[in-house]
VOLUM-18522 format. One record per residue: x, y, z of N, C-alpha, C in turn. Coordinates in Angstrom, 3 decimals. Example, Ala and Ser with C-alpha at 12.3 -4.5 7.8 and 13.67 -1.06 7.14 Angstrom:
BEGIN
[vexmi [13.190, -5.690, 7.800], [12.300, -4.500, 7.800], [13.200, -3.300, 7.800]]
[vexmi [12.850, -2.250, 7.080], [13.670, -1.060, 7.140], [12.900, 0.030, 7.870]]
REM end
This chain:
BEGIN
[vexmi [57.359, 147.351, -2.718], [57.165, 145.978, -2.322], [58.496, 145.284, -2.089]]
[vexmi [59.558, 145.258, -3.259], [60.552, 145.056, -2.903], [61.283, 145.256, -1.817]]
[vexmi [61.097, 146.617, -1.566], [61.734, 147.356, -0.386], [61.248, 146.669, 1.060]]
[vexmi [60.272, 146.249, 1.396], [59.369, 145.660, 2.002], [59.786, 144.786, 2.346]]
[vexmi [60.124, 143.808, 1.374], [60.798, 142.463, 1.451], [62.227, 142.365, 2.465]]
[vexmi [62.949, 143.094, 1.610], [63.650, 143.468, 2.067], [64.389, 143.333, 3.623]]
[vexmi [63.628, 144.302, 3.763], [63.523, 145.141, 5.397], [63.173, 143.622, 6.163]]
[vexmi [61.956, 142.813, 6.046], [61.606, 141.887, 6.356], [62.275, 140.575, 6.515]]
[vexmi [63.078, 140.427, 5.610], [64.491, 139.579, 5.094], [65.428, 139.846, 6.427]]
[vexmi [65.929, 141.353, 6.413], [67.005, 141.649, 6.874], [66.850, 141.317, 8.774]]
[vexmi [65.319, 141.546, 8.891], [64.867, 141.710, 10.341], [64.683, 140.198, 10.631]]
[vexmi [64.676, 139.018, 9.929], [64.482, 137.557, 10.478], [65.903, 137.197, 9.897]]
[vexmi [66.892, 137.828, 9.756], [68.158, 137.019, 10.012], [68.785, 137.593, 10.659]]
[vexmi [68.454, 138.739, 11.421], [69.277, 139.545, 12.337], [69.036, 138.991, 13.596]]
[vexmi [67.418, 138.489, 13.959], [67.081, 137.861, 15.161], [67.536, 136.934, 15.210]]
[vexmi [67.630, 135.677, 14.099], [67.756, 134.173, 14.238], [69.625, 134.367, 14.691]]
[vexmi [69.996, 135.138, 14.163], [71.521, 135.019, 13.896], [72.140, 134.681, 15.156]]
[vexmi [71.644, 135.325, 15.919], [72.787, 135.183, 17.412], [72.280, 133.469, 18.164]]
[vexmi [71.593, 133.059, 17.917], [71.523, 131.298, 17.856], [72.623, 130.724, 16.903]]
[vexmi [71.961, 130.803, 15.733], [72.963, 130.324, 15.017], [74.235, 130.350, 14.897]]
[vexmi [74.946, 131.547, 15.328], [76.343, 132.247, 15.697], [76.756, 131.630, 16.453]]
[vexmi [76.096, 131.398, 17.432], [76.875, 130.356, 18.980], [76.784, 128.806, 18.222]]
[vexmi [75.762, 128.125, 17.442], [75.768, 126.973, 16.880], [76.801, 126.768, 16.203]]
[vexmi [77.247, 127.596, 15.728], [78.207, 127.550, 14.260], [79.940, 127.555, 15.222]]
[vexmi [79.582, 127.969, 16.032], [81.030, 128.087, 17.065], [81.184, 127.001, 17.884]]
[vexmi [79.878, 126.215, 18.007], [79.729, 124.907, 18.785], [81.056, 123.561, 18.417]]
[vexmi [81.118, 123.406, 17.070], [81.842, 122.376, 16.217], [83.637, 122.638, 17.200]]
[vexmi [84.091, 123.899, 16.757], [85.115, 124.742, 16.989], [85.548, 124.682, 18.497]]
[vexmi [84.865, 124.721, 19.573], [84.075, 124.733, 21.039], [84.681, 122.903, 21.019]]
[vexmi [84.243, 122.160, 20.487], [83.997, 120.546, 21.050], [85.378, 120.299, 20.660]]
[vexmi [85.976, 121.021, 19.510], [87.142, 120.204, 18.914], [87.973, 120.698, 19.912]]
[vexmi [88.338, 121.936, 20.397], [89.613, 122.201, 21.434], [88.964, 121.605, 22.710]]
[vexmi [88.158, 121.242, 22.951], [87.627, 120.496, 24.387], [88.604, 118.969, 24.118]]
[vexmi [88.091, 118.331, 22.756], [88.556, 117.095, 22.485], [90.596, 116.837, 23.093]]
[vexmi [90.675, 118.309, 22.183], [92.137, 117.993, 21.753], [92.477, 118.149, 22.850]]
[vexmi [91.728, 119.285, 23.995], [92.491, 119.364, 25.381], [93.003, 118.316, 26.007]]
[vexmi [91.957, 117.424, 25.962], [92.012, 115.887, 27.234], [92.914, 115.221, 26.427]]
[vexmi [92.675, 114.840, 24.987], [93.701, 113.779, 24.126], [95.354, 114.218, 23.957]]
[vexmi [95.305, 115.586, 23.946], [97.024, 116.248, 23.444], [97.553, 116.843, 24.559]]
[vexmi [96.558, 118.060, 24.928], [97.339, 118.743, 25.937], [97.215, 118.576, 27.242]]
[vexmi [96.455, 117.820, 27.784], [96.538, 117.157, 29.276], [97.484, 116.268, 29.886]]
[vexmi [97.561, 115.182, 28.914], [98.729, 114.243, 28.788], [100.135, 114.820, 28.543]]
[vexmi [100.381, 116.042, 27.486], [101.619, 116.434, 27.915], [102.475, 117.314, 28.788]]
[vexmi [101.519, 117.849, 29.631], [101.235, 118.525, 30.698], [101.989, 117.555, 32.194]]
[vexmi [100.977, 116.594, 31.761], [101.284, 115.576, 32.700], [103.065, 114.448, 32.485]]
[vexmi [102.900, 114.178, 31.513], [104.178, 113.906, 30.923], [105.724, 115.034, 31.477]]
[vexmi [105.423, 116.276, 31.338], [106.306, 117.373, 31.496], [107.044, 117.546, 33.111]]
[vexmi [105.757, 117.740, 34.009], [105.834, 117.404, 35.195], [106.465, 116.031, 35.831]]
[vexmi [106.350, 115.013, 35.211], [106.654, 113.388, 35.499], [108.467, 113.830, 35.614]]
[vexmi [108.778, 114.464, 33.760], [110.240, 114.878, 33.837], [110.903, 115.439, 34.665]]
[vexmi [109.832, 116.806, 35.033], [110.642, 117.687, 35.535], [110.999, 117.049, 36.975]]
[vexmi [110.134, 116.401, 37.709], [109.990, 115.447, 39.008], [111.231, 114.823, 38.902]]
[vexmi [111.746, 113.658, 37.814], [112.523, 113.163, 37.731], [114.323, 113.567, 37.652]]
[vexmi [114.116, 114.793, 36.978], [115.180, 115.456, 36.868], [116.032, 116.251, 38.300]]
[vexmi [114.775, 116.432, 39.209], [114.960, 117.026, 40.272], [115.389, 116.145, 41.491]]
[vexmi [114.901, 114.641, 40.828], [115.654, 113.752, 42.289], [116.482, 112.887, 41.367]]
[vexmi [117.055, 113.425, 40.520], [118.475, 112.813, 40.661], [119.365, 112.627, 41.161]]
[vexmi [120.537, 111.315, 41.643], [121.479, 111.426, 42.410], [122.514, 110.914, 41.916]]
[vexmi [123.937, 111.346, 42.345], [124.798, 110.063, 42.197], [124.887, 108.772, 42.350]]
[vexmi [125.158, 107.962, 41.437], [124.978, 106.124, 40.826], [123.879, 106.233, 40.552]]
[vexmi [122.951, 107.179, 40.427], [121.828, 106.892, 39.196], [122.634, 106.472, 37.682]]
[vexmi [122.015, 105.122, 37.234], [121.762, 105.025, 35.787], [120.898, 105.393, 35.140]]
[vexmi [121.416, 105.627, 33.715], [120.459, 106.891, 33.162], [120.824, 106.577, 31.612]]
[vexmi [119.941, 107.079, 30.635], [119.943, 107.484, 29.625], [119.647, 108.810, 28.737]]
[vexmi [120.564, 108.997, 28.373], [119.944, 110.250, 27.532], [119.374, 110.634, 26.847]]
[vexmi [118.997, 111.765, 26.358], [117.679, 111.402, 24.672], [118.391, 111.210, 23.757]]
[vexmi [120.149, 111.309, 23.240], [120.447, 110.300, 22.476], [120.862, 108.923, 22.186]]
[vexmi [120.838, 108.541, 23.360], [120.693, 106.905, 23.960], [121.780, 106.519, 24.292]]
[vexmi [122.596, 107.513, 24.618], [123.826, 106.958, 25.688], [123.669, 106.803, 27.016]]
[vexmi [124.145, 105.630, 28.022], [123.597, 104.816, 28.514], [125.269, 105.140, 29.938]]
[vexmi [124.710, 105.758, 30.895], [125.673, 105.541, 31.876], [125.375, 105.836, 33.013]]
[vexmi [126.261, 106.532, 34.061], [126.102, 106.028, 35.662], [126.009, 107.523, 35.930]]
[vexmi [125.984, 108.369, 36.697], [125.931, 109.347, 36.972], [126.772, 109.439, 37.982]]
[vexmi [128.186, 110.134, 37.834], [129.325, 110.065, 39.127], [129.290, 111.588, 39.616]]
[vexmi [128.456, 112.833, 39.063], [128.309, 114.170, 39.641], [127.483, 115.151, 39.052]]
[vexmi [127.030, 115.836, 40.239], [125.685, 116.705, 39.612], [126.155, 118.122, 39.645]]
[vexmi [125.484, 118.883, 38.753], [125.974, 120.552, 38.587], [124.712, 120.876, 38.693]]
[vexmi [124.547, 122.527, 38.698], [123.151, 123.224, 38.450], [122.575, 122.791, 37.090]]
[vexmi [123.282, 122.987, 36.256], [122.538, 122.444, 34.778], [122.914, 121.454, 34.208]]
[vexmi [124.228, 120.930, 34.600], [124.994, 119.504, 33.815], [124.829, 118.548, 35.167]]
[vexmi [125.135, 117.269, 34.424], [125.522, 116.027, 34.835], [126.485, 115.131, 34.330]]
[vexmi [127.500, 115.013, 35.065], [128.814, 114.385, 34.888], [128.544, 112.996, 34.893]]
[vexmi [128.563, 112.528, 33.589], [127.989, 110.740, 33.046], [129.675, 109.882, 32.767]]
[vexmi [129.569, 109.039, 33.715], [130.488, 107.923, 33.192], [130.106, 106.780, 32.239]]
[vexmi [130.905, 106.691, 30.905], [129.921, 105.415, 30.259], [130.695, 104.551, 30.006]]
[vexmi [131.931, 104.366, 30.523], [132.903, 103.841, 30.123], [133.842, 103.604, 31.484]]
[vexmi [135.234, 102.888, 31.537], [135.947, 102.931, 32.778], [136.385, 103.989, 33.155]]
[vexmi [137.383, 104.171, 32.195], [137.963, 105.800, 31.560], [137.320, 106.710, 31.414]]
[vexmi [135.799, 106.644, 31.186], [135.543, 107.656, 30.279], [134.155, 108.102, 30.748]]
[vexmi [134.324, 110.054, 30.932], [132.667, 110.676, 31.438], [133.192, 112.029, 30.557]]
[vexmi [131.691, 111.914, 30.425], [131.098, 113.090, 29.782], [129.838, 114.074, 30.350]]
[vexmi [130.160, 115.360, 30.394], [128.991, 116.127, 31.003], [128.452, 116.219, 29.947]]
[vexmi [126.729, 116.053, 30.662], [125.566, 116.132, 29.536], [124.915, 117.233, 30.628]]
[vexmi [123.962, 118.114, 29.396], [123.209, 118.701, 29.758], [122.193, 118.455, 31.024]]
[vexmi [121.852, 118.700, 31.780], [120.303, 117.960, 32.580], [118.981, 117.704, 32.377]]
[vexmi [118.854, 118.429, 31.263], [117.834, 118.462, 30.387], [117.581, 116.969, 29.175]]
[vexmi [118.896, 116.895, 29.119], [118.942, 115.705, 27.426], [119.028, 114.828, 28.680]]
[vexmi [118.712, 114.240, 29.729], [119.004, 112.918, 30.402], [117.378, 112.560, 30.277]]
[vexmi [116.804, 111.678, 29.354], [115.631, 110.920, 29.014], [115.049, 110.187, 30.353]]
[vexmi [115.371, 109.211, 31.272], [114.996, 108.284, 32.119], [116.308, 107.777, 32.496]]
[vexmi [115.891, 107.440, 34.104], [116.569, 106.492, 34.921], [116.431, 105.117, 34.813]]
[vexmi [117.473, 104.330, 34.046], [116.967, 102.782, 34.237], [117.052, 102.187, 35.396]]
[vexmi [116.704, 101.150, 34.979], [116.089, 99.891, 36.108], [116.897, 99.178, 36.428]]
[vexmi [117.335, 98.345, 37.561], [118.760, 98.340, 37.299], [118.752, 96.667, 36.797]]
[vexmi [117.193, 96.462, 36.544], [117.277, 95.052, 35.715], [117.562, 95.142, 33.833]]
[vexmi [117.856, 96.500, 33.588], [117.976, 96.825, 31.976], [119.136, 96.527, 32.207]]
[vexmi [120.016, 96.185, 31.103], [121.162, 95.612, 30.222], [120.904, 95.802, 28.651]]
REM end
């Protein structure tokens, strides 16, 4: 009888299971859908905006860097940019660390 049971047990959770299996993966399924549109779409989009920006740079662009030095752009290299921030005074920065082009209403 036991044995019976058993067998009977084993045969109605073997059928139900493959429903439930996809249900149970459903939660898991909605959350990377969520995070797609909220995290990784936007920085996707963000990345591209940069890379756009980085690519039409010119000389007398003003600019900032991602450590917030603040100057003119007097020459471009393949990977650097030759920043004046001073009368005297330029420094090549990476092309990468240049954050945004200001406006030329910032001060």
């Amino acid at each position: 009888m036991k044995t019976m049971m058993s067998v009977a047990w084993a045969q109605g959770t073997a059928s139900g299971s493959t429903g439930s299996t996809i249900l149970s993966f459903l939660p898991f399924v909605l959350i990377f859908v969520i995070f797609y549109f909220l995290l990784i779409l936007p920085q996707q989009k963000r990345q591209k905006k940069l890379k756009a920006m980085l690519e039409a740079l010119k000389k007398g662009d003003k600019i900032v860097t991602s450590s917030g030095i603040w100057g003119t752009i007097t020459n471009l290299g393949k990977e650097t940019v030759t920043v004046q921030i001073a009368d005297n005074t330029k420094i090549k920065v990476q092309r990468d660390h240049i954050a945004r082009v200001r406006v030329d209403e910032e001060e």
